[in-house]
C-alpha positions as CSV (number, residue, x, y, z in Angstrom):
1,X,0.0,0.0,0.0
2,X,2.9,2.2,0.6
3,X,4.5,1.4,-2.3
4,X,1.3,1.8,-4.2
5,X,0.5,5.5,-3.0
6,X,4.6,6.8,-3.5
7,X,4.5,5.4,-6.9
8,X,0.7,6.6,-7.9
9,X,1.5,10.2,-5.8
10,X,-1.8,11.7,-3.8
11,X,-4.3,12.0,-7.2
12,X,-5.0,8.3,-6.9
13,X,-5.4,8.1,-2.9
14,X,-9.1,6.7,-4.0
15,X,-8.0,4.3,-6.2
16,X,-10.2,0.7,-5.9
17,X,-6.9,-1.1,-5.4
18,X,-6.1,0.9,-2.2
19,X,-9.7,1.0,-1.0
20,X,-9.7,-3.2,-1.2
21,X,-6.6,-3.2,0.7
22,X,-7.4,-1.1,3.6
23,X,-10.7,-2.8,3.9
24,X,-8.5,-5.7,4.1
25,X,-6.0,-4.3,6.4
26,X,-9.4,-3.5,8.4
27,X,-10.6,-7.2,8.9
28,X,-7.0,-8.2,9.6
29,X,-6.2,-5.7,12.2
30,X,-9.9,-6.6,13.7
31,X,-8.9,-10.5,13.7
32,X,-5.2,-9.8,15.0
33,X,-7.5,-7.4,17.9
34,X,-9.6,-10.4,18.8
35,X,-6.4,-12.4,18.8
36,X,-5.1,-10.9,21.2
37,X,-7.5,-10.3,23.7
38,X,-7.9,-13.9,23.7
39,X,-4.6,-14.9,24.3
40,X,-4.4,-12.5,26.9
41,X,-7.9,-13.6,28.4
42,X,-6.7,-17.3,27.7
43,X,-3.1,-17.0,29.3
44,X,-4.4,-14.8,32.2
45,X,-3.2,-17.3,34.8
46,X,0.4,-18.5,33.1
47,X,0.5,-14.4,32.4
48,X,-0.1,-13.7,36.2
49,X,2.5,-10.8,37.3
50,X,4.0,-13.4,39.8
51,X,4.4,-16.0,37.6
52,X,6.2,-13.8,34.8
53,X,8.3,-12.5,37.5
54,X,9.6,-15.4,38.8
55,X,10.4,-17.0,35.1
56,X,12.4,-13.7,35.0
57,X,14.1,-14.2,37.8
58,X,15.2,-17.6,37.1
59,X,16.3,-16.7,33.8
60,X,19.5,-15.7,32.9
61,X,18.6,-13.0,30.9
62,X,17.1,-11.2,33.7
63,X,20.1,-12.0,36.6
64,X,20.3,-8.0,36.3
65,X,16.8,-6.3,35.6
66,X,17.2,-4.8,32.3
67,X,13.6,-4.5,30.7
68,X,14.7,-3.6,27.0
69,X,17.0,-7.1,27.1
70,X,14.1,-9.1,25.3
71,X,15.0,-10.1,21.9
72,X,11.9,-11.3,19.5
73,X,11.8,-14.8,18.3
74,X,9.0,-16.4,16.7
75,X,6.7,-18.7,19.0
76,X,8.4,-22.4,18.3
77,X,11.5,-20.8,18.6
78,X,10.7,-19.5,22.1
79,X,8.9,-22.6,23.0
80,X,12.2,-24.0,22.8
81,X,14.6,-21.8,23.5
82,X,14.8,-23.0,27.3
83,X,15.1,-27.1,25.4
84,X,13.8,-30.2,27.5
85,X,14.8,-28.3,30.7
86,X,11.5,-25.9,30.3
87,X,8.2,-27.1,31.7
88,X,5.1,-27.5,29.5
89,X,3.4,-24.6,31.1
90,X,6.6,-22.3,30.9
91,X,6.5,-23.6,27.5
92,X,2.6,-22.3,27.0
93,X,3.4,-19.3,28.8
94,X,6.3,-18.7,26.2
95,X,4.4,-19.2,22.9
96,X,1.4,-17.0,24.4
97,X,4.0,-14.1,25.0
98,X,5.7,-14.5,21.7
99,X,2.2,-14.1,20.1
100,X,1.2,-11.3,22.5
101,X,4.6,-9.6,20.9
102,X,4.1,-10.3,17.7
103,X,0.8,-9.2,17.2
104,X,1.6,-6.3,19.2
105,X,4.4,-5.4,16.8
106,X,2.3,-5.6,13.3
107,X,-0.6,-3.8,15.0
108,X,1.6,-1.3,16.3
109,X,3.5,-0.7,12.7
110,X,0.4,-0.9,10.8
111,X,-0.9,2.4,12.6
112,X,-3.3,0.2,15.1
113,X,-1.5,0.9,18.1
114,X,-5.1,2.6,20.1
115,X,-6.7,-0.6,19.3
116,X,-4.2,-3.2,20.4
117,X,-3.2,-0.8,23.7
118,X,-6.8,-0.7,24.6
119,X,-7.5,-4.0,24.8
120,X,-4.5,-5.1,26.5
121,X,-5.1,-2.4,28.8
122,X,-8.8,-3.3,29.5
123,X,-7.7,-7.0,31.1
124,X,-4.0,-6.3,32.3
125,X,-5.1,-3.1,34.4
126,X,-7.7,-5.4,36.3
127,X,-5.3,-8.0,37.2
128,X,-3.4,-5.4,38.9
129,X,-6.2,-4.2,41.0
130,X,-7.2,-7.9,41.8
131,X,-3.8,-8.9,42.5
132,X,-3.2,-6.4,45.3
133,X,-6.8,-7.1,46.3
134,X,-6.1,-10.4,47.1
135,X,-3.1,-9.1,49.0
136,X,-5.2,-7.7,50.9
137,X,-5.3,-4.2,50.4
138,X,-7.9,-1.9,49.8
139,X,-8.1,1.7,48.8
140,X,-9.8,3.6,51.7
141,X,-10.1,7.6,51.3
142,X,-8.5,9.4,54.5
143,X,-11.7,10.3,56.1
144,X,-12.1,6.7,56.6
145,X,-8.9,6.1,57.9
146,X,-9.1,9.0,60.3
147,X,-12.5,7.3,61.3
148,X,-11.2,4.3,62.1
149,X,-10.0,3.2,65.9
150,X,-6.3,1.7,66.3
151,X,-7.0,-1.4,66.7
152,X,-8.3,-2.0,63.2
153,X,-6.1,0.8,61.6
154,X,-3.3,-1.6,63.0
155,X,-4.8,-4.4,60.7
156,X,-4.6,-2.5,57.9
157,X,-1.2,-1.6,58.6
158,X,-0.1,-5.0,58.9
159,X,-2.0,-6.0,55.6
160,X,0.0,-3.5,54.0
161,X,3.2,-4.3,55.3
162,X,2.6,-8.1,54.6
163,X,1.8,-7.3,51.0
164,X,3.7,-4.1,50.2
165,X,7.2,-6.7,49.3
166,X,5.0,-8.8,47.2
167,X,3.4,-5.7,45.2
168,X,6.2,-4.3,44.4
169,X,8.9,-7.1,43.6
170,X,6.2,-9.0,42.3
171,X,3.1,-7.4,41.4
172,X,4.5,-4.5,39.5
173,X,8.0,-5.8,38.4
174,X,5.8,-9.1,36.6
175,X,3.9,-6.3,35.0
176,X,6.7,-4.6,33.6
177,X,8.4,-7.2,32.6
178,X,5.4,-8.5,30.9
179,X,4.6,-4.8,28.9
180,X,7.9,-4.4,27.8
181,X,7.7,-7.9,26.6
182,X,4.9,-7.4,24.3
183,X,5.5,-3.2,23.6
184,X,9.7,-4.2,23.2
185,X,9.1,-2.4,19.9
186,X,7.2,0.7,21.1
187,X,8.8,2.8,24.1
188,X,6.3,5.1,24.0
189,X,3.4,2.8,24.1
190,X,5.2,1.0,27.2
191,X,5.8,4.0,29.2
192,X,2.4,5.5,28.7
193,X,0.5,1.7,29.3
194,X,2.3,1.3,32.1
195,X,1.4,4.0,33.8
196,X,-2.1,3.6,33.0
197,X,-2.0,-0.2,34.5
198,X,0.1,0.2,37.7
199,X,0.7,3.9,38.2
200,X,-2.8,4.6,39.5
201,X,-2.6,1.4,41.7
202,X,1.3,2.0,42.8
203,X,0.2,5.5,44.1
204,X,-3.0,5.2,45.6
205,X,-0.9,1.9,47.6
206,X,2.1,3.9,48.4
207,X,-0.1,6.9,50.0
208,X,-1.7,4.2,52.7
209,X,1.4,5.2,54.9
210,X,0.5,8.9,54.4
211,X,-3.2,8.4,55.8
212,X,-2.0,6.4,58.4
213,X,1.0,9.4,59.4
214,X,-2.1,11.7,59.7
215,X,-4.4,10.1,61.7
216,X,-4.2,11.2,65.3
217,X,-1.0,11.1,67.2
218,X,-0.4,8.5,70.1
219,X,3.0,6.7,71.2
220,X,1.6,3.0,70.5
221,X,1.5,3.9,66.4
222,X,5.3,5.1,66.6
223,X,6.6,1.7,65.8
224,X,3.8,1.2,62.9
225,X,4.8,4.4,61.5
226,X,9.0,3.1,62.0
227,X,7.7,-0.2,60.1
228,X,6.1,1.5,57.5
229,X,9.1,3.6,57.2
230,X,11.5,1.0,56.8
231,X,9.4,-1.0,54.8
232,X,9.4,1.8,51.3
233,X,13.2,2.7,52.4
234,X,13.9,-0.9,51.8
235,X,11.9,-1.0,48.7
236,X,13.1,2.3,47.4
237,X,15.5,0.3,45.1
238,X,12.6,-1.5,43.6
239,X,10.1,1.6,43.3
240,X,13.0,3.3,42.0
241,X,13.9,0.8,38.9
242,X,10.8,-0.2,38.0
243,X,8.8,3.2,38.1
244,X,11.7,5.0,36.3
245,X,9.7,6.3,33.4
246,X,9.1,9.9,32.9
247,X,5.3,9.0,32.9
248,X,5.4,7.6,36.5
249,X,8.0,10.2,38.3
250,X,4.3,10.4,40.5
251,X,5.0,7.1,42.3
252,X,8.8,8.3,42.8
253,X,7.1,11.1,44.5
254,X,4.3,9.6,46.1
255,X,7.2,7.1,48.2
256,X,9.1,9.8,49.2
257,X,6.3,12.1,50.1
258,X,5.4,9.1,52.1
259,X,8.7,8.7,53.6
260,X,8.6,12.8,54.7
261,X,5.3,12.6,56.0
262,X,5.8,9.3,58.2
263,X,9.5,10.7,59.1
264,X,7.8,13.9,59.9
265,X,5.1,12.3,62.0
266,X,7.3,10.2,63.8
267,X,9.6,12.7,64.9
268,X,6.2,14.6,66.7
269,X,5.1,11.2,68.5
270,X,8.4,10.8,69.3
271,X,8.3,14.7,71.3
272,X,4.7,13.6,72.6
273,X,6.5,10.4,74.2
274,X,8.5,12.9,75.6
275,X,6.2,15.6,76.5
276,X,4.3,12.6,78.4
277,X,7.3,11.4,80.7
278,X,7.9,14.9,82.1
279,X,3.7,15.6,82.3
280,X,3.6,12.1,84.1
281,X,2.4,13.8,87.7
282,X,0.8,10.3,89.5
283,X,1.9,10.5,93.4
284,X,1.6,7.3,94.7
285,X,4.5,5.7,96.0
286,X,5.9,2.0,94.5
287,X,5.1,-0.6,97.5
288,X,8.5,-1.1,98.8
289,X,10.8,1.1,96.6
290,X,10.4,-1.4,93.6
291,X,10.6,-0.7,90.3
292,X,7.9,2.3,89.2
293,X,6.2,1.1,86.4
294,X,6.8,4.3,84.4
295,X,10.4,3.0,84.3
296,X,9.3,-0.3,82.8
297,X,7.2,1.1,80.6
298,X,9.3,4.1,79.4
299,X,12.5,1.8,79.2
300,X,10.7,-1.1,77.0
301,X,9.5,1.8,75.0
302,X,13.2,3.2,74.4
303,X,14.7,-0.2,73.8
304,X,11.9,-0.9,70.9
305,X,13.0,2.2,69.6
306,X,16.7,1.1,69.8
307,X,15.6,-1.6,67.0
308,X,15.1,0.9,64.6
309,X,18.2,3.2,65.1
310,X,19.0,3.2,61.5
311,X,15.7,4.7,61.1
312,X,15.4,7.1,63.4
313,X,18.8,8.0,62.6
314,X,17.6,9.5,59.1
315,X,14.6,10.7,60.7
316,X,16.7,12.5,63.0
317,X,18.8,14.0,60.6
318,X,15.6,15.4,58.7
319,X,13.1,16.3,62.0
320,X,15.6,16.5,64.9
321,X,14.0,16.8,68.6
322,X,15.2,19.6,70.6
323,X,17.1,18.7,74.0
324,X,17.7,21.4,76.9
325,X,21.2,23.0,76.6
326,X,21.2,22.2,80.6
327,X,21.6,18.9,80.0
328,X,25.4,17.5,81.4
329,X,27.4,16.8,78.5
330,X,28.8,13.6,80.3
331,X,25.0,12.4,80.8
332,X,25.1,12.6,76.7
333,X,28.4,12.0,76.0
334,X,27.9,8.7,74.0
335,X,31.6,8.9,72.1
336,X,32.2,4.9,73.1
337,X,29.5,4.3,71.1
338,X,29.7,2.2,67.9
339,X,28.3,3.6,65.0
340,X,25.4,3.3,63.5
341,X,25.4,3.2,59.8
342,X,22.5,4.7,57.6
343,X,20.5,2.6,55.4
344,X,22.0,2.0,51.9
345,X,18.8,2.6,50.3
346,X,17.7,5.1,51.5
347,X,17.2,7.9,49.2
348,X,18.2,11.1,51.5
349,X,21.0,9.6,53.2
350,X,23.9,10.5,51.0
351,X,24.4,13.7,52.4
352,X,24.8,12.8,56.7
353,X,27.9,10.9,58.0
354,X,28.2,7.7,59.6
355,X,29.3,9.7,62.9
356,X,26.2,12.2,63.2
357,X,24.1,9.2,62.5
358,X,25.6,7.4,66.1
359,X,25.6,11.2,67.5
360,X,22.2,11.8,66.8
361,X,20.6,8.4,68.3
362,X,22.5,8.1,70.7
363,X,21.8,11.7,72.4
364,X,18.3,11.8,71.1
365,X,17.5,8.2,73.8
366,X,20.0,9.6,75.9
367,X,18.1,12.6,76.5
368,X,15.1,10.6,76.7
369,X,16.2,8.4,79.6
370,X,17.5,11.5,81.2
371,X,14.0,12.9,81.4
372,X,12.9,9.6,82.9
373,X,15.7,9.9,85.8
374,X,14.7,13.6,86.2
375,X,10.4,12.5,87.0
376,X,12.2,9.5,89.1
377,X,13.9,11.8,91.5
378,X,10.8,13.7,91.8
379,X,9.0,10.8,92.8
380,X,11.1,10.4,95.7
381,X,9.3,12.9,97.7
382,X,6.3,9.9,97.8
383,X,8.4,8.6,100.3
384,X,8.6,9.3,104.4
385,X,11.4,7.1,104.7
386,X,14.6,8.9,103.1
387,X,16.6,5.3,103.5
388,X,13.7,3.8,101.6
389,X,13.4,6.9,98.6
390,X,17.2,5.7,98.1
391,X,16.4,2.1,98.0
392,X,13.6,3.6,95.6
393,X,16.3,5.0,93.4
394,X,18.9,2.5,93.5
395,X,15.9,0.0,92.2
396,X,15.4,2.0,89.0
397,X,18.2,2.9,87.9
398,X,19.2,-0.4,88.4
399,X,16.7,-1.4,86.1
400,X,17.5,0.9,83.7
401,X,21.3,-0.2,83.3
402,X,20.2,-3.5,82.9
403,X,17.4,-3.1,80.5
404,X,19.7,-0.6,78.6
405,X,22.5,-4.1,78.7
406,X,20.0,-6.6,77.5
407,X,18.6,-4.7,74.1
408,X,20.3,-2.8,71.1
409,X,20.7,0.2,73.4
410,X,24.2,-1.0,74.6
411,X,25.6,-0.4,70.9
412,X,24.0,3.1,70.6
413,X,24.6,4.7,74.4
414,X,27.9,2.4,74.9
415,X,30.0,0.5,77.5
416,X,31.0,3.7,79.7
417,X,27.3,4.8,79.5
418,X,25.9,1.8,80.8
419,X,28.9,1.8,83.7
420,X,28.7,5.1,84.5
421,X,24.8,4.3,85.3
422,X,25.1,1.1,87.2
423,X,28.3,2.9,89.6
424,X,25.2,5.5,90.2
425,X,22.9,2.8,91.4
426,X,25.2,1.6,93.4
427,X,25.8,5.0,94.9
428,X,22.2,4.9,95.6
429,X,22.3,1.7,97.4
430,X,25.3,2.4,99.2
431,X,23.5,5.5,100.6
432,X,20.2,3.6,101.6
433,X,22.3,1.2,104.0
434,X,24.1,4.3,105.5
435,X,20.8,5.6,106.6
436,X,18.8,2.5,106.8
437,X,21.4,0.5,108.9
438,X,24.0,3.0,110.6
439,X,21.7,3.2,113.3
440,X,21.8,-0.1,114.2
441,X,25.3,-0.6,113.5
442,X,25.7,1.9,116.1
443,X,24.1,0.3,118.9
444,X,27.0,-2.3,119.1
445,X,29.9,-1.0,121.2
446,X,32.8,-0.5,119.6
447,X,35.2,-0.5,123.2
448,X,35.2,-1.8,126.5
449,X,32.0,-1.6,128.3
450,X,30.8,-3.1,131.6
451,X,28.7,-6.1,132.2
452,X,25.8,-3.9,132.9
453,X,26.3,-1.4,130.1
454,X,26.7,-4.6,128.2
455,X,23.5,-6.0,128.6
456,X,21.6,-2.3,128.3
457,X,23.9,-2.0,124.4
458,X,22.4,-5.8,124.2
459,X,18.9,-5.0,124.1
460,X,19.3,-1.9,122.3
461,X,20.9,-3.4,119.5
462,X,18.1,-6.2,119.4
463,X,15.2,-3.7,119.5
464,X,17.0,-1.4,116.7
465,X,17.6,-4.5,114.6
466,X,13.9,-5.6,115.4
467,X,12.5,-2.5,114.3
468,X,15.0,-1.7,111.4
469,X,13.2,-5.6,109.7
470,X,9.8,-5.0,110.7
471,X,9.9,-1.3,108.8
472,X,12.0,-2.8,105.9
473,X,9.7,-6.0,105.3
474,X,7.7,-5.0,102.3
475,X,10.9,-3.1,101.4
476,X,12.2,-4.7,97.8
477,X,15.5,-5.2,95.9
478,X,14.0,-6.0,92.3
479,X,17.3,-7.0,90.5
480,X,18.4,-10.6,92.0
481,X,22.3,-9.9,91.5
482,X,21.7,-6.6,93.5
483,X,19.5,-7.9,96.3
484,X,22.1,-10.3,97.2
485,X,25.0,-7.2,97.3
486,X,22.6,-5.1,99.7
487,X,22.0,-8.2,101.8
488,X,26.0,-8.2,102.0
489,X,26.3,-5.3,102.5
490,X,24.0,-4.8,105.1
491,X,25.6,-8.2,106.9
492,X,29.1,-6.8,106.7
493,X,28.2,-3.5,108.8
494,X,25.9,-5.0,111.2
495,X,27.2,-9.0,111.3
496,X,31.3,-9.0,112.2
497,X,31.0,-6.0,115.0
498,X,27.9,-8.2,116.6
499,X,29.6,-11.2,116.5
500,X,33.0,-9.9,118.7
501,X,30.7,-7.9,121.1
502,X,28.6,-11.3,121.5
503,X,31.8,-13.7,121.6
504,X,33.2,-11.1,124.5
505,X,29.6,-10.9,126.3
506,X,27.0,-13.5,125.9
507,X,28.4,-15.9,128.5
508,X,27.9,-13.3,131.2
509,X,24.5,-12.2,130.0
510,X,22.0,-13.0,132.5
511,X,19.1,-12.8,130.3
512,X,18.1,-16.3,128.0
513,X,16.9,-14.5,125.3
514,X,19.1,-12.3,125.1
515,X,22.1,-14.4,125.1
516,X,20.4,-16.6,122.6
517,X,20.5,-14.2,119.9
518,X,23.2,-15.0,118.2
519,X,25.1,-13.6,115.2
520,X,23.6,-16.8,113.4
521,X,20.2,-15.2,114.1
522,X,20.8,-12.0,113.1
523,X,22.5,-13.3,109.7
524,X,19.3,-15.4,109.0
525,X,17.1,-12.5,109.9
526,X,19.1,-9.9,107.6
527,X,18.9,-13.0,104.9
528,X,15.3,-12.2,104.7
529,X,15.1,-9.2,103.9
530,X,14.1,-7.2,100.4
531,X,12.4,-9.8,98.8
532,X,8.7,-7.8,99.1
């Protein structure tokens, strides 16, 4: 027909030849149309996203994703291209392809490219949309995720993060791979179908984590919002590649609005976690000096947050929180600290260091726990007893260096952190059995006395003990390791002295009971003590 119109020049344009052959370049481009949308209804399962993207990763073609590697070949030849090794449905799903391609190609030269890009776009847009349905995700506007409680926002979260790896690395890479497959021949049909097909979808899924960052604020999201974080960072790569036409720069920028929002939002939960330890205002005192359960919960809160230091570290760098200047600088000093290395995908990172990264953590939970020991001093005015307020203290901060020993906070705050923490508790502790126990101490004689001043020191030092255990016997040592030091402790200042002013005296006491309690007694009695 070319041919025919360059030779015969514009005047015969009308001519009955041409006019036969278009009509029958009509009826084969309708037949070729039909073709194809039944090998593409017909294939729809061997054509599945998941299916063509695991073919693609077992091929060797495909060991590096290069979408414009595909070379045509006619159907038999790409039935057996892969030879006895290929399976009879990889075989199928071959020949289907190659047809899908070749018709593609002549409808696409031929000036039919609307016809054949309709059609396939008609069935292949819908698998999409079924495909992440049956991953579970829905589109739901953002009044209806700000209508929705935690609780089920949670499930959606998790849906999302459960299907988010398979969308992407499967969903939408099989699609690709599948469309520039077929369009190999047509850039410009391929970029524009496929964001038709999966741009829509891609967006409206990567803006879920937006919703959720605007929904209202509370500390138990924090770590959904981390999650969801971490989740694009890690797929950045993959939204990256296979979104990387002009056509779908919109999903680039929906994932790393995402990423801003959710970074953004984090950072203020993180300040209302914050804002809430130093509002904390409860004045009832912890039943024996134990363990206040603001500690526990503020501690298992921090170490969590440990988990996700490279995170937060990027978040940091981008929304930083802002800690007092009257903070001591060897309360924050975390220099011991290893690093902590920024993700490798992520795409703002290039520009921090590895050092601010373990800076900015480490100070940020630093300051954090800081805040925590500030309210925990407060709390000690709950207390009558000032031996007991130091048991109080050394209890807690006790705590604290251990929790900080047994989670990923060790490798942010470091070694001398941790030390510097646990010498303070035992400061604390030392302290309690100054004041809790000096008194008795003190009761034994430390020179030569008479028989009768003997026996008058005697019962003093029994009374003082007795009431020194009955105050102390809801009084509690949470950590076993330390319990057993205090008891030790408390043994060595009260124990050896009784035991040489007993040896020298006991024989002459008159009084039984008296001279029957022994430094074996008092041992067993002190034995028994902070355990609640």
């Amino acid at each position: 027909m070319l041919a025919f119109v360059e030779a015969a020049g514009p005047a015969r344009l009308s001519h009955p030849c041409l006019v036969r052959a278009q009509t029958l370049m009509q009826a084969a481009m309708r037949r070729l149309a039909k073709e194809f949308y039944q090998i593409l209804a017909a294939n729809r399962d061997l054509l599945d996203p998941e299916s063509v993207s695991v073919r693609t990763a077992c091929s060797s073609v495909s060991e590096e994703p290069d979408y414009d590697s595909w070379e045509y070949r006619s159907p038999e030849e790409e039935a057996l291209a892969g030879g006895e090794s290929i399976s009879e449905v990889e075989s199928a799903a071959a020949i289907a392809m190659a047809n899908l391609r070749a018709i593609a190609d002549t409808m696409v030269s031929a000036g039919y490219s609307k016809e054949c890009v309709t059609t396939y776009q008609t069935l292949r847009k819908c698998i999409v949309d079924e495909g992440l349905c049956r991953l579970g995700f829905e589109r739901i506007s953002l009044a209806h995720v700000l209508k929705l409680d935690w609780s089920m926002l949670e499930l959606k979260v998790r849906s999302w993060l459960g299907a988010s790896r398979v969308a992407l690395r499967t969903l939408f890479h099989g699609e690709r791979v599948l469309l520039d497959h077929v369009f190999a021949g047509s850039n410009t049909v391929r970029e524009a179908l496929f964001a038709d097909i999966a741009g829509d979808a891609a967006v409206h899924f990567l803006s879920f984590p937006v919703s959720v960052a605007k929904s209202k604020r509370s500390p138990e999201k924090l770590f959904r919002l981390l999650d969801l974080y971490d989740t694009i960072v890690e797929l950045w790569p993959e939204i990256e590649l296979g979104f990387s036409f002009e056509s779908t720069a919109v999903v680039r920028a929906q994932a790393l609005a995402s990423l801003s929002k959710l970074a953004e939002t984090a950072s203020a939960t993180l300040a209302d976690f914050e804002s809430a330890i130093l509002r904390e205002s409860s004045r009832l005192a912890v039943p024996g000096g134990g363990v206040h359960p603001m500690t526990r919960y503020t501690m298992n809160y921090i170490s969590l947050l440990a988990d996700y230091g490279s995170s937060l570290a990027e978040i940091f760098a981008d929304c930083p929180l802002q800690t007092p200047s009257h903070i001591p600088d060897f309360f924050l000093d975390t220099s011991q600290a290893p690093a902590v290395h920024p993700p490798a995908s992520c795409p703002s990172s290039s520009g921090t260091t590895t050092s601010s990264y373990n800076s900015v953590v480490a100070e940020q939970l630093a300051w954090l726990v800081f805040a925590l020991l500030c309210k925990l001093d407060g709390k000690t005015e709950t207390y009558q007893d000032v031996g007991l307020s130091y048991l109080f203290l050394a209890n807690n901060l006790q705590y604290i260096e251990s929790k900080v020993r047994s989670c990923q906070l060790l490798e942010l705050l470091g070694e001398e952190w941790a030390a510097r923490h646990a010498a303070k508790a035992r400061q604390h502790s030392a302290r309690y059995e100054r004041v809790a126990w000096g008194g008795v101490a003190a009761e034994i004689p430390k020179g030569e006395v008479s028989a009768g001043e003997a026996g008058e020191r005697m019962w003093a030092f029994i009374a003082a003990l007795e009431a020194a255990c009955a105050t102390q016997a809801g009084w509690v040592v949470a950590d076993p390791g330390m319990r057993e030091e205090v008891r030790e402790a408390v043994r060595g200042m009260v124990v050896p002295a009784f035991r040489g002013f007993y040896a020298r005296w006991h024989a002459a006491l008159e009084d039984v009971a008296v001279a029957s309690y022994s430094p074996d007694v008092v041992r067993e009695r002190l034995g028994k003590l902070f355990s609640g």
